[in-house]
C-alpha positions in Angstrom: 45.9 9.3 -16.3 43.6 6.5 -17.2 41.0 5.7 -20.1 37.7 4.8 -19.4 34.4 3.9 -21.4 31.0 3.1 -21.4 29.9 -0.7 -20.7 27.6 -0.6 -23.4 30.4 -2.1 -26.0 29.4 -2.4 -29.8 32.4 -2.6 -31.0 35.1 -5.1 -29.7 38.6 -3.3 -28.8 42.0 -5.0 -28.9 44.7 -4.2 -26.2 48.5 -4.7 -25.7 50.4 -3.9 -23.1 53.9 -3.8 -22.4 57.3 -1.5 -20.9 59.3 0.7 -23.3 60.6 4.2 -22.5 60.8 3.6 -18.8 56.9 3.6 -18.2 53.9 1.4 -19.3 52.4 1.5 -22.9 49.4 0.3 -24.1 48.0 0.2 -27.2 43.8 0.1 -27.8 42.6 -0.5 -31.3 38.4 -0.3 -31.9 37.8 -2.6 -34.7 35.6 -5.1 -36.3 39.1 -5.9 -38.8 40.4 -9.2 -38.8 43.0 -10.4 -36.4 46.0 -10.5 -38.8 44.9 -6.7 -39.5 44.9 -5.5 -35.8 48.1 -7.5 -35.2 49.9 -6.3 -38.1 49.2 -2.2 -37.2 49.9 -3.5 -33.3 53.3 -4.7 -34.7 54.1 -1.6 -36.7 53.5 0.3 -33.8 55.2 -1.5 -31.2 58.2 -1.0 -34.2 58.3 2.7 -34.2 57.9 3.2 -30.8 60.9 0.6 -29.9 63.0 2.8 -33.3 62.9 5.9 -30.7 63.9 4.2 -27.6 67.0 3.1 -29.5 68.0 6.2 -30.5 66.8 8.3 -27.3 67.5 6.7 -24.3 70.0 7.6 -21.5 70.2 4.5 -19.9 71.3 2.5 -23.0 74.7 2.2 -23.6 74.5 1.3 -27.2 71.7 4.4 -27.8 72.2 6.2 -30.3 71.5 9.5 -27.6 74.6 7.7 -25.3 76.7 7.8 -28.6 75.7 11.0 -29.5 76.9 12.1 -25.9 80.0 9.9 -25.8 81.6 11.5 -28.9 84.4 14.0 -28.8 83.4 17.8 -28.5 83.2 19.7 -31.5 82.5 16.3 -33.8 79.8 16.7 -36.2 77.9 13.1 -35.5 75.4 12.4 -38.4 72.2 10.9 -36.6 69.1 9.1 -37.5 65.5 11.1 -38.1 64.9 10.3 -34.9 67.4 11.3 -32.6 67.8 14.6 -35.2 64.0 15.6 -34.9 63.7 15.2 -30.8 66.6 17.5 -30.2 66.0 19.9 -32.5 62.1 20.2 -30.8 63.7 19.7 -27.7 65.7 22.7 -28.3 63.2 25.1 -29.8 61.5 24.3 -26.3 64.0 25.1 -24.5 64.4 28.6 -26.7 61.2 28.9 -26.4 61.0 29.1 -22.6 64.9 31.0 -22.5 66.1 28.1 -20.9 64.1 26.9 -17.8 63.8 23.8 -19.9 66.6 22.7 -21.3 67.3 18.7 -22.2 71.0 19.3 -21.0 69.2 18.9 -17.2 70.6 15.3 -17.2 73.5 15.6 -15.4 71.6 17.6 -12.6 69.1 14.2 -12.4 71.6 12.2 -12.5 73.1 13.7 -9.3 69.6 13.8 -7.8 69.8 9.7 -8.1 68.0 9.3 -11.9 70.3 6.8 -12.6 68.6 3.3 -12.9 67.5 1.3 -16.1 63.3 0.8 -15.6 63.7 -3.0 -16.6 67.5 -4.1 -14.7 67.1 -1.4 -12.4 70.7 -1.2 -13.0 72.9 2.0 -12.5 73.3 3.4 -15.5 76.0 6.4 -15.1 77.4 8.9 -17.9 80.9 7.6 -18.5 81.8 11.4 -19.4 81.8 14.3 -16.9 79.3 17.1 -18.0 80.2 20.8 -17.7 78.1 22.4 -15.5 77.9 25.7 -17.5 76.4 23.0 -20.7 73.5 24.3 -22.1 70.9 23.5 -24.9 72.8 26.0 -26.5 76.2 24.1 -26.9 73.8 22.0 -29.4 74.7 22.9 -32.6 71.7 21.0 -35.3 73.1 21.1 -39.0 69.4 20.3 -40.8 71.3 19.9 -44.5 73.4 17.4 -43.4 71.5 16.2 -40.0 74.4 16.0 -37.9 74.4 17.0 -34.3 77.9 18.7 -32.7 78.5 19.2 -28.9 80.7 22.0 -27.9 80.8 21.4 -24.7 80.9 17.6 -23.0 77.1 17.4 -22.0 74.5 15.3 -20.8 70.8 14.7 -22.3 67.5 13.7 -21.0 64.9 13.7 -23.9 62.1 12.0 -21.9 59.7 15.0 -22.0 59.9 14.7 -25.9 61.0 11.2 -26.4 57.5 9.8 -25.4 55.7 12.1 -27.4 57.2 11.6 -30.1 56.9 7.8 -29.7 53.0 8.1 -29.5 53.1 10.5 -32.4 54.7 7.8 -35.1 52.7 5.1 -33.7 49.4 7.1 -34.4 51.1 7.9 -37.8 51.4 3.8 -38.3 47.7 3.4 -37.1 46.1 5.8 -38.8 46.9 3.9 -42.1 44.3 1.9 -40.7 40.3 2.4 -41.0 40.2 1.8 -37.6 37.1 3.5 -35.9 39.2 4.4 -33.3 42.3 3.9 -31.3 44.5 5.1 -28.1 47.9 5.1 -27.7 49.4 6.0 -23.8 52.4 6.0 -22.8 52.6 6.3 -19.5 50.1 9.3 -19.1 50.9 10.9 -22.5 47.7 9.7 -24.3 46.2 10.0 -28.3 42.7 9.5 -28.3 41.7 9.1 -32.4 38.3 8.4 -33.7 35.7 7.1 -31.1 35.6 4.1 -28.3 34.2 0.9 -28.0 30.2 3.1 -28.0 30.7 5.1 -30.4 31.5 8.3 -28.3 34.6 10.5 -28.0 37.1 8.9 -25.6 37.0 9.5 -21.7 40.4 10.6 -21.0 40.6 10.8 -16.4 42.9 12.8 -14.8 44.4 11.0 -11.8 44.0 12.5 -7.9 47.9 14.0 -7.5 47.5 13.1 -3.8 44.6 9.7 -3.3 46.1 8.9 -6.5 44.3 5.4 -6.9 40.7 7.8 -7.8 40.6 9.8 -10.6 40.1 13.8 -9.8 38.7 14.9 -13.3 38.1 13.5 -16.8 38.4 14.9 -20.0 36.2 13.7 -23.4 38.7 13.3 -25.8 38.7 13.0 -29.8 41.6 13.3 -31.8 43.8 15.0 -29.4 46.7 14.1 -27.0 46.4 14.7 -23.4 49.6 14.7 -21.5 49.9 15.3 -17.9 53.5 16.2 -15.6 53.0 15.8 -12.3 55.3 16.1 -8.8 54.1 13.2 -7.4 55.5 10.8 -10.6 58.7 10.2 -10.1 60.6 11.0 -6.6 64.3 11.2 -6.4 66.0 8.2 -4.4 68.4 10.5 -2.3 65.6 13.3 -1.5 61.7 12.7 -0.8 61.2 16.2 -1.5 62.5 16.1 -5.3 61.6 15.0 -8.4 62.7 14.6 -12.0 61.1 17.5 -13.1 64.3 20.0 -13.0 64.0 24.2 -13.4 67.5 24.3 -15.3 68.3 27.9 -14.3 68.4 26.8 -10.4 69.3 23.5 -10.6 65.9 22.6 -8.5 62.4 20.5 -8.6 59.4 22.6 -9.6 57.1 23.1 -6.8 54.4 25.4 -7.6 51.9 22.8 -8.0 50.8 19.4 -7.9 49.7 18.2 -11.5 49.2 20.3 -15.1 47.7 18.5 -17.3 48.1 19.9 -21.6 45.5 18.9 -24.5 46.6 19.5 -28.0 46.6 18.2 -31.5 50.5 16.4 -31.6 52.0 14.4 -28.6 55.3 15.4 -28.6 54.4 18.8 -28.3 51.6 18.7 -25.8 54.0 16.8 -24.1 57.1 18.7 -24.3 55.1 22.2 -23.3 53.0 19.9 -20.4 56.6 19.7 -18.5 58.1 23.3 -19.6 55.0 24.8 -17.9 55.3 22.7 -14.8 58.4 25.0 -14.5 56.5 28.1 -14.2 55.0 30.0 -11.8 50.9 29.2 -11.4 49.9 32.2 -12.7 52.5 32.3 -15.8 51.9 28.3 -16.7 48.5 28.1 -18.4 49.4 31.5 -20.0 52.2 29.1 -21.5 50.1 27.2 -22.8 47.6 29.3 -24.9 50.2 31.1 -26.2 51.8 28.4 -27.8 48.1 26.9 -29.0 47.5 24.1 -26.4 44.6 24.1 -23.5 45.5 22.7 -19.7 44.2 22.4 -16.5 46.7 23.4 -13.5 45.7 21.5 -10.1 47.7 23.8 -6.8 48.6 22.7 -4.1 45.5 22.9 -1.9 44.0 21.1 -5.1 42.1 24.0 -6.5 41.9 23.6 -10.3 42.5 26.7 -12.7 41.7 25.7 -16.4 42.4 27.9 -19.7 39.2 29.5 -21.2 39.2 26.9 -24.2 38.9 24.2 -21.7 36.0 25.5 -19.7 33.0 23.2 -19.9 34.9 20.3 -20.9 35.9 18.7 -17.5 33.9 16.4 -15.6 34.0 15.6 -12.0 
């Protein structure tokens, strides 16, 4: 997923780019504000959205998530906001769906060879055995007292709320701002607020799942998060034919289609519900969606694309 815009600039647009939560993030700030002003909201956001990889990621050993994991079963482990609010979502997800997501799918990645630190590229194993009958619900969330207890040793992957909820606070930070507009992506989970550069809503373009260099559709964009899952992402080192988006009831990478793409009004939930409808069958996945509020676009594999009825008339080739 890619931004693009008009040529016809009128207002200049500041962008930083850099790796956090094992992809690419960039930031794009539309002002006419001062310098010290677009560096200070950069720096803010670039904060928050380093605050949740420390607490969420499973390839830091010194994560809050790897102590969270690491402690004895059946210890109530207070935990920060952060790590508290992206398993509880994580888990209403996974209730939500009875289980065909389930952020307890880490131990089944890490088997399939998603073991390796986006930056070192080192291995970075569980030191604990999981049991395989773990599920999401061996999570037991205490909101008083925002503790998180494990009764069962477990593993975690919280990457299909962990970026969302990254984009989320750093929108939150920017929209302090009287910024005419802004973008934050990370890594194809996108906020568009306010306008572009011209003045127009944001043009948000789907990327080609197969000539995946051209863009297949685009989206205009205002105020909403577009977040896309797609097969072709991330492949599994031991096996071509997998990748790290994992049905939890059989243990195996979705394959119904190529790309679905989900449009909504948070991040973390467009793209939470973006990767627990990947794990549905076609004709079930955009019905997924609209129940839960969200629009999408669904692209099979013989690259026929099946929208929801909100969307229709708001993609363009």
């Amino acid at each position: 997923m890619t931004l693009s815009h008009s040529s016809r600039e009128k207002v200049p647009a500041t962008l930083k780019t850099w790796m956090a939560l094992g992809t690419l993030i960039q930031i794009q700030i539309v002002s006419l504000e001062s310098s010290d002003i677009i560096n200070q909201a950069m720096q803010q956001a670039v904060g928050v959205i380093h605050a949740v990889e420390q607490a969420c990621s499973r390839f830091d050993r010194d994560s809050e998530l790897t102590r969270l994991i690491e402690s004895p079963v059946g210890t109530q482990v207070p935990v920060s906001p952060i790590l508290f609010q992206s398993v509880h979502f994580a888990c209403e997800v996974a209730k939500w769906t009875n289980g065909v997501f389930d952020p307890t799918i880490a131990a089944t990645m890490e088997q399939m060879g998603f073991v390796h630190h986006y930056l070192t590229g080192e291995a970075v194993w569980s030191k604990k055995s999981a049991d395989e009958e773990a599920t999401f619900r061996d999570i037991e969330l205490d909101e008083t007292n925002q503790t998180i207890c494990l009764h069962r040793p477990l593993h975690m992957d919280l990457g299909a709320v962990a970026k969302g909820l990254a984009v989320d606070l750093a929108v939150t930070e920017l929209a302090n701002y009287s910024f005419p507009g802004f973008v934050v992506d990370a890594g194809g989970d996108v906020y568009a607020a306010g306008t572009s550069v011209d003045g127009e809503p944001w043009k948000v373009d789907i990327r080609h799942p197969v000539h995946r260099e051209t863009t297949i559709r685009s989206l205009l964009v205002q105020d909403s998060a577009v977040c896309t899952s797609g097969s072709y992402e991330r492949k599994s080192p031991t096996d071509s034919n997998s990748h790290h988006i994992v049905n939890a009831h059989d243990k195996r990478s979705a394959d119904s289609f190529l790309s679905l793409t989900a449009i909504g009004p948070y991040t973390m939930m467009t793209d939470a519900f973006s990767t627990a409808a990947f794990l549905y069958p076609p004709q079930q996945a955009l019905h997924l969606l609209e129940e839960v509020g969200l629009e999408g676009m669904m692209i099979a594999q013989d690259l026929q694309i099946k929208v929801t009825s909100g969307l229709e008339g708001n993609i363009y080739e």
